[in-house]
PLY file of the C-alpha trace (Angstrom):
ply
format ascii 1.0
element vertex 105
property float x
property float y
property float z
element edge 104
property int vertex1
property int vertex2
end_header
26.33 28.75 -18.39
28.88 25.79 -19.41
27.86 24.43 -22.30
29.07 21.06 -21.18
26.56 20.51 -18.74
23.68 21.94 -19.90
20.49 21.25 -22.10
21.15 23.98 -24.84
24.54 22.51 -26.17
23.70 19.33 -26.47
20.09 19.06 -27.32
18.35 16.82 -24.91
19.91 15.64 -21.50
22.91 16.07 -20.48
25.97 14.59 -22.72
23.13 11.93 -24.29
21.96 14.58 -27.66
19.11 13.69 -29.16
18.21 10.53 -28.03
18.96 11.30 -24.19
14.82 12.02 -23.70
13.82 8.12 -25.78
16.52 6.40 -23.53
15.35 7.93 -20.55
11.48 7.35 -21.17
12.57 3.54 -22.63
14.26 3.53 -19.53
10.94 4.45 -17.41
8.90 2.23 -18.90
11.00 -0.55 -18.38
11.06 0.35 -14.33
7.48 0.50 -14.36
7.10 -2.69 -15.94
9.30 -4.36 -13.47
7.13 -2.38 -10.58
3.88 -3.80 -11.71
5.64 -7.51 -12.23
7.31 -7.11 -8.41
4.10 -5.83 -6.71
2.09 -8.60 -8.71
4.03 -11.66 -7.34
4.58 -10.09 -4.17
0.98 -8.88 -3.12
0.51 -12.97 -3.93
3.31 -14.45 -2.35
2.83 -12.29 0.61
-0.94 -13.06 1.43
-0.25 -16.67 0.55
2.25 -16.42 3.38
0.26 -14.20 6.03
-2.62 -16.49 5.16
-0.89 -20.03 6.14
1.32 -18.25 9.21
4.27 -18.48 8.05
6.02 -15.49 9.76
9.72 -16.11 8.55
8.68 -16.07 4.70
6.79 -13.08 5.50
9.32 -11.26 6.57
11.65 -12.46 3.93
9.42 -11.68 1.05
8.47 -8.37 2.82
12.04 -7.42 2.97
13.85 -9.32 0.22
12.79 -7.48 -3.36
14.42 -9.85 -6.52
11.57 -9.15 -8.94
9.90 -11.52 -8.42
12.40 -14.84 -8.29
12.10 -15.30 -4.25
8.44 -14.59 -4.40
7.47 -17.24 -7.56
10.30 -19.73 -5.82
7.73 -19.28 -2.49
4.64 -19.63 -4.01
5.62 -22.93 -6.23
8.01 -24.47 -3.55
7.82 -23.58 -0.44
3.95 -22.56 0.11
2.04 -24.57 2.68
-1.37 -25.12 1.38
0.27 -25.74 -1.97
-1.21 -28.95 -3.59
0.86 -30.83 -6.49
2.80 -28.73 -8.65
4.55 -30.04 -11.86
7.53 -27.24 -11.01
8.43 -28.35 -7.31
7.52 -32.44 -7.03
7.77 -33.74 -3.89
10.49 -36.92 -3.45
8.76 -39.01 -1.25
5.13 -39.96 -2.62
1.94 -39.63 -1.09
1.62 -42.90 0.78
-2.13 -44.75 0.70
-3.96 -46.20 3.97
-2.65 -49.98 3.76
-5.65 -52.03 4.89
-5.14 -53.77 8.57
-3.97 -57.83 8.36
-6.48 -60.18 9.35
-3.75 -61.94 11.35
-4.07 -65.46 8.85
-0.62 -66.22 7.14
0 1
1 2
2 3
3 4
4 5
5 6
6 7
7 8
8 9
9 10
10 11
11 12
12 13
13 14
14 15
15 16
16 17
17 18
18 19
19 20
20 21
21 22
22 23
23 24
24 25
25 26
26 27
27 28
28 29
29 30
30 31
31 32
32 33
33 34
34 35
35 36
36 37
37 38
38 39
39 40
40 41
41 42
42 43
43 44
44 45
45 46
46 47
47 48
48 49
49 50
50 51
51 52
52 53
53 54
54 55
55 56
56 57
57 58
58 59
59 60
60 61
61 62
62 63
63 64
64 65
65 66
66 67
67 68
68 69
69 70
70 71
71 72
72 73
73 74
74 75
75 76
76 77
77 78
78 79
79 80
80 81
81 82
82 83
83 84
84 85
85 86
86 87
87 88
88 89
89 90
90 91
91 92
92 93
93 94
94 95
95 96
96 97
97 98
98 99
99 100
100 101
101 102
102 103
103 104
């Protein structure tokens, strides 16, 4: 066996010694933290977008995985049922009912 590639001569994975096994499981832990965050903001941003029709953004956030930025960007900008939000403000304000003139100057 070469002693260069395998577990015996080095200790632990390959080329990494002793700490090749805590960087590896630091390094699953980290890519099931990002899992859980992705699947959290998408499962939302998805049904937000199913629920209010919006096909295109569907398909976008279906298809399109950026842990999470395009899906949080959707849900506080771009969502259709959205009410205010401090994040996104709209430019043009909500404008009131003006009352009708009575037609006297």
């Amino acid at each position: 066996m070469n002693p260069y590639l395998g577990h015996d001569a080095w200790g632990g994975a390959v080329g990494l010694g002793a700490l090749g096994g805590a960087f590896f499981a630091g390094v699953a832990i980290l890519v099931i933290v990002a899992v859980v965050w992705e699947l959290g903001w998408k499962g939302l941003a998805l049904w937000h977008a199913a629920k209010n029709g919006q096909l295109w953004w569907f398909v976008a956030l279906l298809l399109i995985h950026t842990l999470g930025i395009l899906d949080i960007t959707y849900l506080f900008g771009f969502r259709a049922d959205r009410k205010t939000n401090p994040l996104f403000k709209s430019a043009v304000p909500p404008q009131t009912p003006s009352m009708p003139s009575s037609g006297t100057v």
